[in-house]
N, CA, C and O of each residue as an XYZ file, in Angstrom:
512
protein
N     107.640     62.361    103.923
C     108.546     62.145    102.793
C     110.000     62.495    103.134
O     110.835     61.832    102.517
N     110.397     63.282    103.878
C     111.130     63.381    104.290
C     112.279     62.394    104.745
O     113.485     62.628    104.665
N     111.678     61.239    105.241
C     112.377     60.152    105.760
C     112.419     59.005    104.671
O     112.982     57.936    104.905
N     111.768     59.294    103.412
C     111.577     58.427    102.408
C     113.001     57.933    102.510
O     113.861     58.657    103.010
N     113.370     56.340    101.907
C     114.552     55.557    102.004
C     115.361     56.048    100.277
O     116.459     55.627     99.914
N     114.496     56.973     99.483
C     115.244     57.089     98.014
C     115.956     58.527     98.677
O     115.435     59.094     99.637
N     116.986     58.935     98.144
C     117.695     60.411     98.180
C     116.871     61.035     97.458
O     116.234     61.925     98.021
N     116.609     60.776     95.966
C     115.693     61.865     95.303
C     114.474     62.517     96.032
O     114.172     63.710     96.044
N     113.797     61.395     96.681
C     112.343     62.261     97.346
C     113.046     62.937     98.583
O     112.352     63.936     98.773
N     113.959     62.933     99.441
C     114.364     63.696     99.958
C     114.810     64.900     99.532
O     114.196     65.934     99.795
N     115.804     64.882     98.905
C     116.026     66.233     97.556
C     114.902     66.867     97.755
O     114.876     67.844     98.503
N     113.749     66.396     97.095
C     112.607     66.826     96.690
C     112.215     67.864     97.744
O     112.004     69.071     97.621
N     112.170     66.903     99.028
C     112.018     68.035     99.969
C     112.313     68.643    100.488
O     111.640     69.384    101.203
N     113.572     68.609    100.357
C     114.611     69.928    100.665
C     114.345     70.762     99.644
O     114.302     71.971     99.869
N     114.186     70.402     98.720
C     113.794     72.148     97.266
C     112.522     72.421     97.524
O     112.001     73.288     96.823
N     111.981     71.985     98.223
C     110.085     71.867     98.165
C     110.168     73.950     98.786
O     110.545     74.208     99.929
N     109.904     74.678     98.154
C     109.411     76.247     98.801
C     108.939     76.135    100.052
O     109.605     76.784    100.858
N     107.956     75.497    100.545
C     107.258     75.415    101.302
C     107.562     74.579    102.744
O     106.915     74.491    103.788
N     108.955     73.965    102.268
C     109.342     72.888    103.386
C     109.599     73.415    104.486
O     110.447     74.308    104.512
N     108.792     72.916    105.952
C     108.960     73.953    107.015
C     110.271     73.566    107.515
O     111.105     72.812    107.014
N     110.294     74.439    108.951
C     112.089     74.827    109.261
C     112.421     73.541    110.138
O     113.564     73.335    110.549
N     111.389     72.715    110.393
C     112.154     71.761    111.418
C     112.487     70.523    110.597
O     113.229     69.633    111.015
N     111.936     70.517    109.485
C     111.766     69.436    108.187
C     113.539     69.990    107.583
O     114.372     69.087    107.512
N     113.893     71.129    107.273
C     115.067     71.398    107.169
C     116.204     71.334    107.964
O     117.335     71.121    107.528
N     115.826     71.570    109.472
C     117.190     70.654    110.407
C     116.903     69.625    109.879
O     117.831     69.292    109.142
N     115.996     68.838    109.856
C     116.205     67.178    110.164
C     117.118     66.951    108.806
O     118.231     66.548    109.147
N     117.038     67.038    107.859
C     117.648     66.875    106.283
C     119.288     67.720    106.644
O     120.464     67.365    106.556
N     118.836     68.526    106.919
C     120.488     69.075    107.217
C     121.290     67.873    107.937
O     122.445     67.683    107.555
N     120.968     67.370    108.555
C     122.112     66.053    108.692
C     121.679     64.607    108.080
O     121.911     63.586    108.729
N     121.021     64.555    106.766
C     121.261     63.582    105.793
C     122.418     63.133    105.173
O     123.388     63.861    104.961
N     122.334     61.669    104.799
C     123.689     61.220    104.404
C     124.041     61.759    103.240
O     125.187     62.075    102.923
N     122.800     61.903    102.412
C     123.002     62.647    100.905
C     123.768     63.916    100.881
O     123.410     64.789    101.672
N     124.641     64.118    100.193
C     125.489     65.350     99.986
C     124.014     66.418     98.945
O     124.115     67.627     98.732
N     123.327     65.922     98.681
C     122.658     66.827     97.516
C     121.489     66.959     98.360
O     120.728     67.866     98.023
N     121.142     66.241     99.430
C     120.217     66.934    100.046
C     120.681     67.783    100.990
O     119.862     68.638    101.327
N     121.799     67.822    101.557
C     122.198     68.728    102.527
C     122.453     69.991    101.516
O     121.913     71.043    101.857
N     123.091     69.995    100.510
C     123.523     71.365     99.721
C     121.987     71.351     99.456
O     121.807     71.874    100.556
N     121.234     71.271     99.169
C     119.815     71.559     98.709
C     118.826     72.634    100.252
O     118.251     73.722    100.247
N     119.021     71.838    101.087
C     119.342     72.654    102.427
C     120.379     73.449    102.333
O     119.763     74.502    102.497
N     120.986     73.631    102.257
C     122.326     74.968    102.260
C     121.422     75.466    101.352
O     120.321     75.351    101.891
N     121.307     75.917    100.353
C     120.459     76.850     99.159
C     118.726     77.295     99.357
O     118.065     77.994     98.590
N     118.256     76.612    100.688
C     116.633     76.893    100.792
C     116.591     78.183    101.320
O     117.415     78.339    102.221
N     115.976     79.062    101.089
C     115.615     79.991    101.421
C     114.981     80.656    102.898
O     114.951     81.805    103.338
N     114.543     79.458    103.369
C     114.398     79.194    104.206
C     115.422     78.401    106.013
O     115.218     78.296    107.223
N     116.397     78.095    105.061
C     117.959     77.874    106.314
C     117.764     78.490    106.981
O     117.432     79.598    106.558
N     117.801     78.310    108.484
C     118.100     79.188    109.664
C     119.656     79.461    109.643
O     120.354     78.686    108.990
N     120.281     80.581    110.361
C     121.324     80.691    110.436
C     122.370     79.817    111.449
O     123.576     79.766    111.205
N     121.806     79.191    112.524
C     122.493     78.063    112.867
C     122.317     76.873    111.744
O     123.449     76.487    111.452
N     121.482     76.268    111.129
C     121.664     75.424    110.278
C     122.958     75.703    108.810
O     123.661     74.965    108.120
N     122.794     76.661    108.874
C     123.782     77.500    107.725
C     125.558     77.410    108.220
O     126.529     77.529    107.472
N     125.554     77.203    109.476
C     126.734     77.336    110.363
C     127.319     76.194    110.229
O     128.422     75.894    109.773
N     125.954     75.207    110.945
C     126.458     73.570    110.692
C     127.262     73.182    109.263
O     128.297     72.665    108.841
N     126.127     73.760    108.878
C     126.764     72.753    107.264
C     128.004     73.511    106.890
O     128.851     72.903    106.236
N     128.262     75.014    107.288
C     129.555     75.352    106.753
C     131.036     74.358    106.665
O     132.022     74.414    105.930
N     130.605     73.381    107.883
C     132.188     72.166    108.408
C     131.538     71.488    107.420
O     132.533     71.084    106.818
N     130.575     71.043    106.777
C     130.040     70.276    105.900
C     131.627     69.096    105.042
O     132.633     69.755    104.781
N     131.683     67.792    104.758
C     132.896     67.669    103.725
C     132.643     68.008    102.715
O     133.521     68.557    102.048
N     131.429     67.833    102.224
C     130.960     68.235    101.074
C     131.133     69.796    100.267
O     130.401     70.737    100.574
N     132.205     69.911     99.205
C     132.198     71.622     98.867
C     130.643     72.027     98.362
O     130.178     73.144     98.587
N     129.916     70.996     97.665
C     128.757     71.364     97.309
C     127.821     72.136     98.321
O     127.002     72.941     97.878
N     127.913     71.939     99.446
C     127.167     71.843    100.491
C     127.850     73.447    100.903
O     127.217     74.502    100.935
N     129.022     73.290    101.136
C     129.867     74.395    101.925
C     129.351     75.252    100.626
O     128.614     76.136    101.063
N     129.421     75.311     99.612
C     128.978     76.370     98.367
C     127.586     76.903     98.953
O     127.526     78.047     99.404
N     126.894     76.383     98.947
C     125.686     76.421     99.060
C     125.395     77.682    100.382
O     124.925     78.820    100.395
N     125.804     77.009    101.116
C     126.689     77.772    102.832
C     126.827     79.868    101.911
O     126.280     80.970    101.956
N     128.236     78.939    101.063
C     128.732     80.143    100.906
C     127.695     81.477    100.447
O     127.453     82.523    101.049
N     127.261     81.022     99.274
C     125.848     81.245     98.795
C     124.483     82.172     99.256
O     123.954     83.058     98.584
N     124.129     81.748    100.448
C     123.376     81.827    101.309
C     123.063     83.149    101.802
O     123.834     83.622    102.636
N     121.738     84.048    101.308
C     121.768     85.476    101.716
C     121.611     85.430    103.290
O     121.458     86.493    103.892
N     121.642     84.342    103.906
C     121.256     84.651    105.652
C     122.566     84.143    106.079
O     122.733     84.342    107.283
N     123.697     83.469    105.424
C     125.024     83.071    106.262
C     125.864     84.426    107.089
O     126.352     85.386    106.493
N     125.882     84.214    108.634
C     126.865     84.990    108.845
C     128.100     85.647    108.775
O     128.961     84.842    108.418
N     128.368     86.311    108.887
C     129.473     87.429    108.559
C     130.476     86.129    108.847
O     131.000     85.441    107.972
N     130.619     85.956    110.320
C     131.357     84.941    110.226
C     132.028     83.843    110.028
O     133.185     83.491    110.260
N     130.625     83.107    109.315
C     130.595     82.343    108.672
C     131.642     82.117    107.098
O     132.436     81.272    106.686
N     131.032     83.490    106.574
C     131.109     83.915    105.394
C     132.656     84.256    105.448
O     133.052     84.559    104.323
N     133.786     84.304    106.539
C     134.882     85.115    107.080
C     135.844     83.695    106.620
O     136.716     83.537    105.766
N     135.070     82.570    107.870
C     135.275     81.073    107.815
C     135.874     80.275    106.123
O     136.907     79.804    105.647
N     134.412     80.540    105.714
C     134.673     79.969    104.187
C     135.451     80.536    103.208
O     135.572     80.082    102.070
N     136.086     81.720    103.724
C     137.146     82.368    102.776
C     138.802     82.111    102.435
O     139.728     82.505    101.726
N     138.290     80.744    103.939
C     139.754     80.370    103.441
C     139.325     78.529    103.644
O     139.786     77.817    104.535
N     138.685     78.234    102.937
C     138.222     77.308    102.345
C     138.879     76.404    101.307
O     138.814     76.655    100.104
N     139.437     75.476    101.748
C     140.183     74.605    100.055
C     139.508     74.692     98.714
O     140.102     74.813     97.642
N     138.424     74.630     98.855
C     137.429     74.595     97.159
C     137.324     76.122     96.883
O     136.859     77.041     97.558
N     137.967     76.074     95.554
C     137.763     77.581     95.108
C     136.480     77.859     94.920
O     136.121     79.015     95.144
N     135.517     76.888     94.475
C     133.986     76.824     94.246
C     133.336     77.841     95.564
O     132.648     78.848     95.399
N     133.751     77.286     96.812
C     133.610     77.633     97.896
C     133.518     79.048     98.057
O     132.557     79.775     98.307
N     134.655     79.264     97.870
C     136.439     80.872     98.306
C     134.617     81.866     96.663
O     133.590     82.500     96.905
N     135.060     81.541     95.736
C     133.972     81.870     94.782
C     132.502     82.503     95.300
O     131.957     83.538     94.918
N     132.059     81.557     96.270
C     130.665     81.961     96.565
C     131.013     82.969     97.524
O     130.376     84.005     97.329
N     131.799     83.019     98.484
C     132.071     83.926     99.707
C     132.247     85.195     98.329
O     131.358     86.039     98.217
N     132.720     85.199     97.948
C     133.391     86.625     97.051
C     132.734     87.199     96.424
O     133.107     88.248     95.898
N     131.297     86.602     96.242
C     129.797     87.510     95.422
C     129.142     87.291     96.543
O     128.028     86.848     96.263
N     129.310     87.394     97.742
C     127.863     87.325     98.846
C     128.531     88.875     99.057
O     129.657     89.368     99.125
N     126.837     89.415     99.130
C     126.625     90.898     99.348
C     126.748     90.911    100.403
O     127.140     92.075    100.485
N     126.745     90.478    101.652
C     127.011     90.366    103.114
C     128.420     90.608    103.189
O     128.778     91.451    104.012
N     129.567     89.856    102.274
C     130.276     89.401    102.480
C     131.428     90.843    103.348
O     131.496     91.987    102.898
N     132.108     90.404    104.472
C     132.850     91.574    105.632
C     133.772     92.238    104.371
O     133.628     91.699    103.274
N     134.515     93.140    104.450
C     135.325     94.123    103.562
C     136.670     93.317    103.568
O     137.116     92.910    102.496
N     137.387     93.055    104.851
C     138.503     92.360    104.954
C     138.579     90.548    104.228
O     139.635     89.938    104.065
N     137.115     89.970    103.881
C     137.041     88.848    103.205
C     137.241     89.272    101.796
O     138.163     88.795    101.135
N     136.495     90.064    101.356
C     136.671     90.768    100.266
C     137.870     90.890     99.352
O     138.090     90.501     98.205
N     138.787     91.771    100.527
C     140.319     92.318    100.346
C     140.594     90.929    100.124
O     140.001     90.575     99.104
N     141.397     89.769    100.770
C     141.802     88.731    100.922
C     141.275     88.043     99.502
O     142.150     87.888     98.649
N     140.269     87.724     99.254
C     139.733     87.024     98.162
C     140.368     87.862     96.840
O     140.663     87.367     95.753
N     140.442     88.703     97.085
C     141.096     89.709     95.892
C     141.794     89.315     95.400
O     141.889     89.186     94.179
N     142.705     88.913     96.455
C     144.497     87.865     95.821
C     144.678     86.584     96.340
O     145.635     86.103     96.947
N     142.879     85.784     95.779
C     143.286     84.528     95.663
C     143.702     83.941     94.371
O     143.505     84.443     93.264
N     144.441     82.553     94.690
C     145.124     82.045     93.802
C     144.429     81.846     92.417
O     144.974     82.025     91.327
N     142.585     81.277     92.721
C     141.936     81.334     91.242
C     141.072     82.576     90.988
O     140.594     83.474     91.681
N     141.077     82.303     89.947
C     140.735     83.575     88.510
C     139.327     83.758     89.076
O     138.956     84.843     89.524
N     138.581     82.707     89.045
C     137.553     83.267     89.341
C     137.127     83.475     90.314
O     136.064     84.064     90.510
N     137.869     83.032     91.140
C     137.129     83.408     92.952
C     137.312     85.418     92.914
O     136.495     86.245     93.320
N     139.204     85.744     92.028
C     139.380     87.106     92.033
C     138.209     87.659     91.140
O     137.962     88.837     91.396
N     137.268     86.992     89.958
C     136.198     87.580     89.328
C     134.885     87.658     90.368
O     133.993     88.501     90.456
N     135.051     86.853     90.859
C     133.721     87.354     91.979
C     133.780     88.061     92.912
O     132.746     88.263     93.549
N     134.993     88.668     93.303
C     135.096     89.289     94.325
C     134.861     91.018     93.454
O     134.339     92.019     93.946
N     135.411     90.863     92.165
C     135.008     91.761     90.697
C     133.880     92.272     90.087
O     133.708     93.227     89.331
N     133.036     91.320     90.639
C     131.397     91.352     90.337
C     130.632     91.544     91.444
O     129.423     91.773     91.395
N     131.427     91.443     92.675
C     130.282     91.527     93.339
C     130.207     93.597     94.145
O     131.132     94.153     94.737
N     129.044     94.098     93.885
C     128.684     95.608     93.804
C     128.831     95.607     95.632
O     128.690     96.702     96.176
N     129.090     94.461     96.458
C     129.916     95.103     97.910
C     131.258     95.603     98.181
O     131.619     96.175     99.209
N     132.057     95.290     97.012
C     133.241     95.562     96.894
C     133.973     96.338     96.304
O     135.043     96.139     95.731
N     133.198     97.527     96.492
C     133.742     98.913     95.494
C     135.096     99.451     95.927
O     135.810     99.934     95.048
N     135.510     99.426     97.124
C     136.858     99.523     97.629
C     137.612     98.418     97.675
O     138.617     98.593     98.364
N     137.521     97.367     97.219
C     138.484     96.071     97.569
C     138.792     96.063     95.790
O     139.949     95.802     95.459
N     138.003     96.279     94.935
C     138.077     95.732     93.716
C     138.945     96.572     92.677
O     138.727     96.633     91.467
N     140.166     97.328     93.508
C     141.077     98.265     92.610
C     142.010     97.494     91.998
O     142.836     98.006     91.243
């Protein structure tokens, strides 16, 4: 199903719990933007797959990235200076997220990327 010709049954199997990890590279470079962010959000992402999609064009996708309790530090460093505030947003509530991304996100330009960096309980020193 995986290779099905509709996007939805692909979707499908990118949200599927159970979808194994090589079934998730292969979808990680689908044309669908909603199956790749659907991959960015599995629980299952390897952390090189998490990397890839960070260059993703898609912000949905790069969100997803951002999102991601297994994205690297660096990664997570990467997407902080990200054009989509959606993006800059997810980096700023990841509990991973480095102290110096943190700081930086503090005094970004939108409200809410500075509320997530507000909410998120890694940032007890950045959030004065």
């Amino acid at each position: 199903l995986a290779g099905d010709p509709d996007d939805d049954v692909r979707w499908g199997v990118a949200c599927h719990v159970a979808a194994p990890v090589d079934v998730l590279v292969a979808l990680a470079a689908d044309p669908d933007a909603y199956v790749r962010g659907s991959v960015a959000r599995h629980p299952a992402a390897p952390a090189a797959v998490l990397t890839a999609l960070a260059g993703d064009p898609a912000a949905y996708v790069r969100r997803g990235v951002a999102c991601h309790v297994a994205t690297p530090a660096e990664v997570l460093t990467l997407l902080a200076a990200d054009p989509s505030a959606d993006v800059r947003r997810g980096g700023a509530r990841h509990a991973a997220a480095p102290a110096e991304v943190l700081v930086a996100l503090s005094a970004d330009p939108d409200a809410y990327v500075r509320w997530g960096v507000a909410v998120n309980p890694a940032a007890r020193g950045c959030a004065a």
